[in-house]
N, C-alpha and C positions, 0 to 999 in steps of 0.2 A: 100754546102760551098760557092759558088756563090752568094747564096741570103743571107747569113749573112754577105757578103763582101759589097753586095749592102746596106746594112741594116745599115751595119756601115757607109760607106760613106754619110748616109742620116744625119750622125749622125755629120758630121763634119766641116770646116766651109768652105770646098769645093762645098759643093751641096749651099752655100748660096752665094756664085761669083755672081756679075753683071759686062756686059760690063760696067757701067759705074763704077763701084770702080776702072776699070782696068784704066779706063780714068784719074780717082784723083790720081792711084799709077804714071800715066807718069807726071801728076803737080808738083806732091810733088817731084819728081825725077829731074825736073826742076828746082824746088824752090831750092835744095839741091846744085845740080849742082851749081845753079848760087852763091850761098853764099861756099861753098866749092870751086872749082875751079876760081871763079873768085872775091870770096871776098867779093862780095857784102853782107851787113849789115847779118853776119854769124851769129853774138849773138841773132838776131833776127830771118834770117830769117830758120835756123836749126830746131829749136823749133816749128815753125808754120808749118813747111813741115813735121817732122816727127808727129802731130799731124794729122794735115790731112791723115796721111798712115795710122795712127791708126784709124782714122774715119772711113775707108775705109773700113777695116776687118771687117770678122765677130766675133767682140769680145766677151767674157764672163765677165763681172764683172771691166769692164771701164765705158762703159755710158750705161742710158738706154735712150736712146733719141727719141723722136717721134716730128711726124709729127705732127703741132697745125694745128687749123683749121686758124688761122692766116699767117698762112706761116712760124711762127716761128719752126723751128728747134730744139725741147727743150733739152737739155742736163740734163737734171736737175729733172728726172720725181720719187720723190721720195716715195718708198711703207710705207705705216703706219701703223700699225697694233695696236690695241688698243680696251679699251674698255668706253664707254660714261659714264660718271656719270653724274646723274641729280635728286637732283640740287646740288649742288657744297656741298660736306662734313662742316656740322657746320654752315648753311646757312636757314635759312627760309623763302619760298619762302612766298612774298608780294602781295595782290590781283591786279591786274592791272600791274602788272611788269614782262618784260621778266623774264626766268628762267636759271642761269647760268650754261652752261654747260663746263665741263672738262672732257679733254680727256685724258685717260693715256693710255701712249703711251709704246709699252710692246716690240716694233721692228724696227726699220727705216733701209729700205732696199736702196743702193743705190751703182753703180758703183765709181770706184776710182775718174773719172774728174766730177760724178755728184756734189762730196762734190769740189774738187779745182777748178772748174768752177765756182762756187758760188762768187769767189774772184773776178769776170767782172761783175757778174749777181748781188750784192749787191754792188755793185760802191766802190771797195776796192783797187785793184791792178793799176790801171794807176795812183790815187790820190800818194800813197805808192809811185810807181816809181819815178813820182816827186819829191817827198822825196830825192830821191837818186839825180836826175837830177838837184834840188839847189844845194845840197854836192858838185856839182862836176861843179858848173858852176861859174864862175869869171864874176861879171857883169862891176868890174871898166872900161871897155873899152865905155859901153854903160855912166857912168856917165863920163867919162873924156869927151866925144861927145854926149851929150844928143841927140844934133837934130838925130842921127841916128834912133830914134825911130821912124821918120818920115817912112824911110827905111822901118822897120819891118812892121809898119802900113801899108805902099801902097801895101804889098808883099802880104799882104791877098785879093787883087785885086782876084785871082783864084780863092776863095771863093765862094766870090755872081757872078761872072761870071757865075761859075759851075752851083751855085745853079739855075740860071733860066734857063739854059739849060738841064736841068735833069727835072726842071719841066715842056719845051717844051716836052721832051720825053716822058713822061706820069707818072714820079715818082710823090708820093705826093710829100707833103711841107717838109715833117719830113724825107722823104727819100733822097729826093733834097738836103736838108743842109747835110746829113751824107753824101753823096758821095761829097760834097762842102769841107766839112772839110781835106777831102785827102791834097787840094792844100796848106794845112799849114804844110806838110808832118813833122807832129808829129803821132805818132805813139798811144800813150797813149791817146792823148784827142781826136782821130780818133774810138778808143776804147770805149772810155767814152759816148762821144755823142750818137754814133751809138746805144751802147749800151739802150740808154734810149731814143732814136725818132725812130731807124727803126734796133731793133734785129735782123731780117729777114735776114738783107744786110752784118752782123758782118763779118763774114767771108771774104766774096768778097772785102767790104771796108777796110778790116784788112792787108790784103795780096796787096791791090793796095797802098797803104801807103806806107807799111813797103821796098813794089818792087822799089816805083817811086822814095824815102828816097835812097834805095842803087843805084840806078841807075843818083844820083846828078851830079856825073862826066861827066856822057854820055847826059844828057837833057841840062843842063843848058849850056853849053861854045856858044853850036851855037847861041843857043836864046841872050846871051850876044853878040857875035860877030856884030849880025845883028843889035842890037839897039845903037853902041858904035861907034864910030872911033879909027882910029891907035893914034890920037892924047890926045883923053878921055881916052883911056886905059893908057898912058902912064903915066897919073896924077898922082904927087908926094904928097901925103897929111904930113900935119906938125905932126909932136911927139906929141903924146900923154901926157895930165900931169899927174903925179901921182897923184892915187887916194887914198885919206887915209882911215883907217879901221873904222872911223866912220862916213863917208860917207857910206859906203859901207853897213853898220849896220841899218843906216837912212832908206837909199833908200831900203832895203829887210821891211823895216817895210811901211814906207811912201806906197809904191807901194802897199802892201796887202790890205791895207787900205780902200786905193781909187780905187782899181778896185773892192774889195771886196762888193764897198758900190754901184759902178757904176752896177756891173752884179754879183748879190747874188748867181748867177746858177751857178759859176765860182768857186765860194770856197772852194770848197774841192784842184781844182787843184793849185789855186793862194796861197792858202794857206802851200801846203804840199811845192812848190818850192819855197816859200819863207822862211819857215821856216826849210828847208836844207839849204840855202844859209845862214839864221844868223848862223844856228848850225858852218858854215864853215868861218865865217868870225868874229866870235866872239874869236875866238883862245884859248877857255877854252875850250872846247869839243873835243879832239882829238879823242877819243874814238869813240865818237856817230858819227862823220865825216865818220871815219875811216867804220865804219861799214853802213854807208846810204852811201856810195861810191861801198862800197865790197861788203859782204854779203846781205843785206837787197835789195840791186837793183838786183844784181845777181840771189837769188833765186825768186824774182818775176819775172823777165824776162824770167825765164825757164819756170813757173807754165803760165804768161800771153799767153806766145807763143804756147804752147804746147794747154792751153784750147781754144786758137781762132783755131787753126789747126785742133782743134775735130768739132769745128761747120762748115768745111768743108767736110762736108757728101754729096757724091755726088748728093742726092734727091733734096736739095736745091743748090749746087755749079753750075754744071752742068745745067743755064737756060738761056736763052735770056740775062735777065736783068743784069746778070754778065760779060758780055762782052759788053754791056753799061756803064758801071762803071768801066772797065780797059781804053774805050777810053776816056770817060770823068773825068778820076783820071789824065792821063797826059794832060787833058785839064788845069786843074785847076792848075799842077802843072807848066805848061808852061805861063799861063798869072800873076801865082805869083812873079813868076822868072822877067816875062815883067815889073810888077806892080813897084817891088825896083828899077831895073836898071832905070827905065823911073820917080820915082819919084829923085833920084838922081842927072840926068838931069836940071830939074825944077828944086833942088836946086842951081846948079851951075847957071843957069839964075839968078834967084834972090839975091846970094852972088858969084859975079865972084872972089872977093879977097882973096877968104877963098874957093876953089873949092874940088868937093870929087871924089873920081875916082868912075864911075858910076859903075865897075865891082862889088864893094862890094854889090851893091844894091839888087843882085842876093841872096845876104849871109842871107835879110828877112826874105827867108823861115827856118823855126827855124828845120832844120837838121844839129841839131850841135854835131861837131862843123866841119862836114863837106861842108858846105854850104860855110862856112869861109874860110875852105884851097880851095876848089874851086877857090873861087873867087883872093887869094892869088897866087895859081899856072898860072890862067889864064892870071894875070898883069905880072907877070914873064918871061912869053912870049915876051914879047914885052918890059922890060925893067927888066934885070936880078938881079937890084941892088933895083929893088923897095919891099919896105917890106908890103905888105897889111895883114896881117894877124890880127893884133890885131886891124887894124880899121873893118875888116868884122866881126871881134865875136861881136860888138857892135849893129850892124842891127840883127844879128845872134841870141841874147839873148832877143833883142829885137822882134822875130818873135816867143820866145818861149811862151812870155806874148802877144803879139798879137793874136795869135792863141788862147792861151785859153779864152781870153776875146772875142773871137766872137763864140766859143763855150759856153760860156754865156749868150751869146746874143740867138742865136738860140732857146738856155733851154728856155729862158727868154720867148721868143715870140711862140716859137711853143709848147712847152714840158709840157705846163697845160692848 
């Protein structure tokens, strides 16, 4: 009786434990924690924690993931069964020419997140999200103050910082810009990128994103404090003008346009948030709004989070290089923070009669649209009746399109 007891335990997914799965259940317990209890970015970061707990097990019929000889982690290792025909039925093969083969295919075996994982793995789900993140993003504040885009621009300062400090450390080129990309703490083109210069890193780089994004509150005010005075905090910026609906129409086309033409690598994400924002600004589509706001962001954000959480398997999470890229994720994200507030500054030199409260400059990094109440609660402080809100979504919206346009940039120069 003993030895059929032992016989079954062999059989179970207790005899397949590692100290280290136990290590990813205390992460994920953390991740959970910290978006549960404390709020931080829960839509996202639930999803990516209890993904990783699923990594973790030893499951049946979710992934069959193996180890590459690349270091990539594959999720996605699908069985085929079949048989070859040659040469292709109704075909006559030609002297000197290959010979067509087809293969019918009689089985395709594969775990649950082998097939939803494909949604990161064929460049679907961050472009999609997008989608939703035009729907739901109001850009008149950026065109009522253009120059804010100056903002957004300096804010990816953390970027190429990052990136040649990752390459002092020993990452390549390809892995250097995906941990760079963290400091634009967008989630989806942190996704996007990684996913197509350095898969390996997905994981690690997915979860220092999504952590340093909910953790805006807590990084950003000091680095503001230290670059500002009591007297630049206090700055009163003028009213905004209304923006009309065919501006607002312009600018979502205008904008696709020329970044489209500037960084080609860009388009799938320049595209999808710009063409949520006409869907939303066009005010005959309530429907298609309604649902790239609700449903369509919704259920990608569970499938996205959920399949980055599975590529934290502890054989890869668990290494040196990922605790290089937690220091260097809030590197990136502290000199982008420095980058807006310190180009702000420089503004106010060059137009003293028109000056901008340097705290928004913080709001570049495109975690919207809380970069923006940051930057809003922290002038508040210091003058209760100042309203910064709708001047931070302006650098804020503008760091969304900054960001994916140096994620373009990267495709552009490293990614062929």
């Amino acid at each position: 009786m003993l030895q059929g007891l032992l016989d079954y335990f062999t059989t179970t997914g207790f005899a397949l434990l590692t100290w280290k799965m136990l290590v990813m259940w205390v992460i994920a317990g953390v991740l959970l924690w910290l978006a549960i209890a404390k709020g931080f970015e829960p839509l996202l970061l639930v999803p990516i924690a209890f993904g990783a707990l699923i990594a973790n097990l030893p499951t049946r019929g979710v992934i069959t993931a193996e180890m590459q000889p690349n270091g990539v982690y594959e999720s996605a290792t699908f069985k085929i069964e079949g048989q070859v025909l040659e040469p292709a039925p109704g075909t006559v093969p030609v002297a000197g020419e290959p010979v067509t083969q087809v293969v019918k295919v009689t089985r395709v075996e594969g775990g649950l997140y082998d097939f939803i994982s494909q949604g990161i793995k064929l460049e679907l789900f961050p472009p999609l999200i997008f989608l939703g993140v035009g729907a739901l993003t109001d850009f008149g504040p950026l065109i009522a103050m253009p120059r804010t885009l100056f903002l957004g621009a300096a804010a990816q300062l953390g970027l190429f910082v990052t990136f040649m400090g990752a390459g002092l450390l020993g990452f390549t080129a390809k892995q250097a810009a995906s941990i760079g990309i963290i400091g634009g703490a967008d989630g989806p083109t942190a996704i996007f990128l990684t996913n197509k210069l350095a898969p390996e890193l997905l994981g690690a780089v997915a979860v220092a994103a999504y952590s340093y994004m909910s953790l805006v509150p807590l990084i950003q005010p000091p680095i503001m404090r230290l670059l500002t005075t009591h007297k630049e905090r206090r700055i009163r910026m003028k009213s905004l003008r209304s923006v009309s609906k065919l501006e607002k129409l312009i600018f979502a086309v205008a904008v696709m346009i020329i970044c489209i033409l500037l960084v080609p690598d860009a388009s799938a994400l320049i595209a999808m948030l710009m063409f949520g924002n006409f869907l939303r600004e066009c005010a005959v589509t309530e429907r298609l709004v309604k649902a790239s706001q609700n449903e369509i962001i919704n259920v990608l954000t569970i499938f996205l989070g959920t399949s980055v959480g599975i590529t934290m398997a502890a054989e890869s999470f668990l290494a040196p290089e990922t605790l290089k890229i937690i220091v260097l994720g809030v590197i990136a994200f502290g000199f982008s923070t420095a980058g807006g507030v310190l180009m702000a500054k420089v503004m106010n030199v060059m137009s003293p009669n028109n000056p901008v409260n340097p705290l928004i400059g913080s709001a570049g990094v495109s975690a919207v649209p809380m970069a923006a109440r940051v930057s809003h609660n922290e002038g508040q402080k210091y003058d209760s009746g100042n309203y910064l809100l709708m001047h931070a979504m302006g650098p804020n919206v503008a760091g969304v399109i900054g960001t994916a346009v140096a994620a373009g940039y990267f495709l552009s120069t490293l990614g062929h």
